[in-house]
N, C-alpha and C positions, 0 to 999 in steps of 0.2 A: 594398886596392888604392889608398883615396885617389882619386886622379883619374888614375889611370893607366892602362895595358893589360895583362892576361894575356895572352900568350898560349901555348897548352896544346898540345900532342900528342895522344896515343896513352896507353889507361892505362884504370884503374878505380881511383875517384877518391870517396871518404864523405868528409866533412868540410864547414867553413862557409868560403866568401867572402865580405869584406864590403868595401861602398865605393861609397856611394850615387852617384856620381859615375866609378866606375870601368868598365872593360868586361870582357870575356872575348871571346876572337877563336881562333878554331880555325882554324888554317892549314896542316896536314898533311893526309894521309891515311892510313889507319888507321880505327881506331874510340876514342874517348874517353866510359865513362859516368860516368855522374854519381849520386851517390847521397846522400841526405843522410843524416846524423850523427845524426838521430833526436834529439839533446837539444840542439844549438843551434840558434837561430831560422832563420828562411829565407834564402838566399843574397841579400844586397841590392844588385848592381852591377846598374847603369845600361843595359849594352847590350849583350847577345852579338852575335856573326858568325859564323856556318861557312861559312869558305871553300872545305877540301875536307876530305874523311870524313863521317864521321857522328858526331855528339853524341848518346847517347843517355839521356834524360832518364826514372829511375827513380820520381822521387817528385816530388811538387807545388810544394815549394818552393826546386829547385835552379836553377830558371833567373831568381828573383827577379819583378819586376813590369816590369821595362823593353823594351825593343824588341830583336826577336829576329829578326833579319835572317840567311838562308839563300840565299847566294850558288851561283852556277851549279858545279856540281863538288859542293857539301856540300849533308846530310841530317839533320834532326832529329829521331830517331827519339824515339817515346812509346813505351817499354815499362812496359804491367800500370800505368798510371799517370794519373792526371786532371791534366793539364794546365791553368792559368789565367795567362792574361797580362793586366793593366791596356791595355799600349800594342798595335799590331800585328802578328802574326807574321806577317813581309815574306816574301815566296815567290819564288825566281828557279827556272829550270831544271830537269835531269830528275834530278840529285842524284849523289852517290853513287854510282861503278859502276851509272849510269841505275837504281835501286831509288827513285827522288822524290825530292824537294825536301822531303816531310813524309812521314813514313812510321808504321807503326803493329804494334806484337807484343803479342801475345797481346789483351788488352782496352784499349787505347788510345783516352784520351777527350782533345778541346781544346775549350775552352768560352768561348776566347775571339775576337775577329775575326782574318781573314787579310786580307791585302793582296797581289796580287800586280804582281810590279815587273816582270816579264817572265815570259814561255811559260815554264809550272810545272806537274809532274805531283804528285802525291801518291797513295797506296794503302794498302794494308794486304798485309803481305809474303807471310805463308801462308794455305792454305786457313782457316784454322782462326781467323787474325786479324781483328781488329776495330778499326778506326779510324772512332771518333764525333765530327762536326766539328759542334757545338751551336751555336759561331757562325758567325755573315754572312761569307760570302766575298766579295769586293768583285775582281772580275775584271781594273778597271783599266783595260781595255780589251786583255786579253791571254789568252793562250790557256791552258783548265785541260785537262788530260791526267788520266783516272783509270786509272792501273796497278796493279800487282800482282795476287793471287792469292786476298785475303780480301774481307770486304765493308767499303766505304767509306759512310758514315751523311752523309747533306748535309741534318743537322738543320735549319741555320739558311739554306738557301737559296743561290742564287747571283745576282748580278746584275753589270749594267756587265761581262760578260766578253765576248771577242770570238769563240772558243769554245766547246765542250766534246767531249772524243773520250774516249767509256771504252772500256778492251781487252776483248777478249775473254774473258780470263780471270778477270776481275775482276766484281762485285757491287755495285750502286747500290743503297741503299736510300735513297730521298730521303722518308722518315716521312710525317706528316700537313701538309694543309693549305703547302706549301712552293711556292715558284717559282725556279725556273729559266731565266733570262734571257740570250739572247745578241744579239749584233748579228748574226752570221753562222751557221754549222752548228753545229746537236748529231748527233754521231752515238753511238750505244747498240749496241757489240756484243758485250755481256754481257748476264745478268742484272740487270734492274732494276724497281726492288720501292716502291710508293707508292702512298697512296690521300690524296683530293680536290690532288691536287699540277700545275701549273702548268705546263707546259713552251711558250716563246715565243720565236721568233725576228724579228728586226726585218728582218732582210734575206738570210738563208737559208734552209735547208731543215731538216727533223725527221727523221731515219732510225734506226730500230729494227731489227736485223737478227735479234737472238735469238729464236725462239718459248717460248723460256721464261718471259717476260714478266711478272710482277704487278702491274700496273697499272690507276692509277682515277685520271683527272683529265682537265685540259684544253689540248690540243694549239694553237696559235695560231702 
């Protein structure tokens, strides 16, 4: 790529990008995945975009180490896949045919920080899915939405969000020792699943609606 732009469509796509200085920009809709080549190194450009569809990222080192910015209308989907990013993966919007701004199939892990730039949902699509977010989510001051149908993992905590509304149909499991931090409402009406875990609000209210509940920690 050099110092220049891809930009991509619609498709299923094995192969190496390189261009340390380059970006990849997704500006249809559609779905585009990504797979890697298995014998060339990791995909090295600078900075994706999804602007609308969904990218969906199969293996560790197709979306390189740079900054992965998901714009309102596009979705990043982690299928069967460990996710790591050096820079932050920027969250806008409800994504994709509303399915989130970060989405997750079958065992889907990100292990690195999230940043959101504006009101952003993320989930895990089927019953059956798993999206495990190991790092700090950094709220911004903006609202986090948790949708879909699987259970979504809040390893690494939330904080600075203004926020949090999970659906109904969906699964929090916010693991050990964790906090959850807003300026305003958390509301919970799903299943949500955590022990010695934090939940605080600075200037609204805590509402749990499910009795399904697993819960161990402390309410503030």
């Amino acid at each position: 790529l050099g110092g220049g732009t891809l930009t991509v469509g619609n498709g299923d796509f094995r192969g190496h990008i390189a261009g340390s200085t380059g970006q990849l920009s997704k500006a249809t809709s559609g779905e585009l995945i990504l797979r890697h080549s298995g014998t060339l190194g990791a995909n090295t450009f600078w900075k994706t975009t999804i602007q609308k569809g969904t990218l969906t990222a199969t293996d560790p080192p197709v979306l390189g180490q740079g900054v992965v910015r998901v714009e309102s209308g596009g979705t990043l989907n982690i299928d069967n896949a460990i996710l790591s990013l050096a820079a932050d993966l920027e969250l806008s919007g409800t994504g994709d045919r509303d399915l989130g701004a970060l989405t997750g199939t079958r065992q889907a892990v990100y292990t690195g920080r999230i940043k959101l730039l504006d009101d952003a949902s993320v989930g895990a699509t089927g019953v059956n899915d798993r999206l495990d977010l190991k790092g700090a989510i950094n709220g911004a001051g903006k609202a986090l939405t948790i949708d879909g149908s699987g259970t979504v993992v809040l390893a690494g905590g939330l904080s600075n969000a203004r926020s949090i509304e999970q659906r109904a149909t969906s699964t929090i499991d916010m693991g050990s020792d964790q906090t959850v931090e807003t300026m305003s409402d958390q509301v919970y009406k799903g299943l949500v699943k955590g022990t010695n875990v934090h939940l605080t609000s600075s200037g609204g209210s805590i509402k749990a609606t499910s009795g399904r509940n697993d819960f161990q920690g402390r309410v503030t």
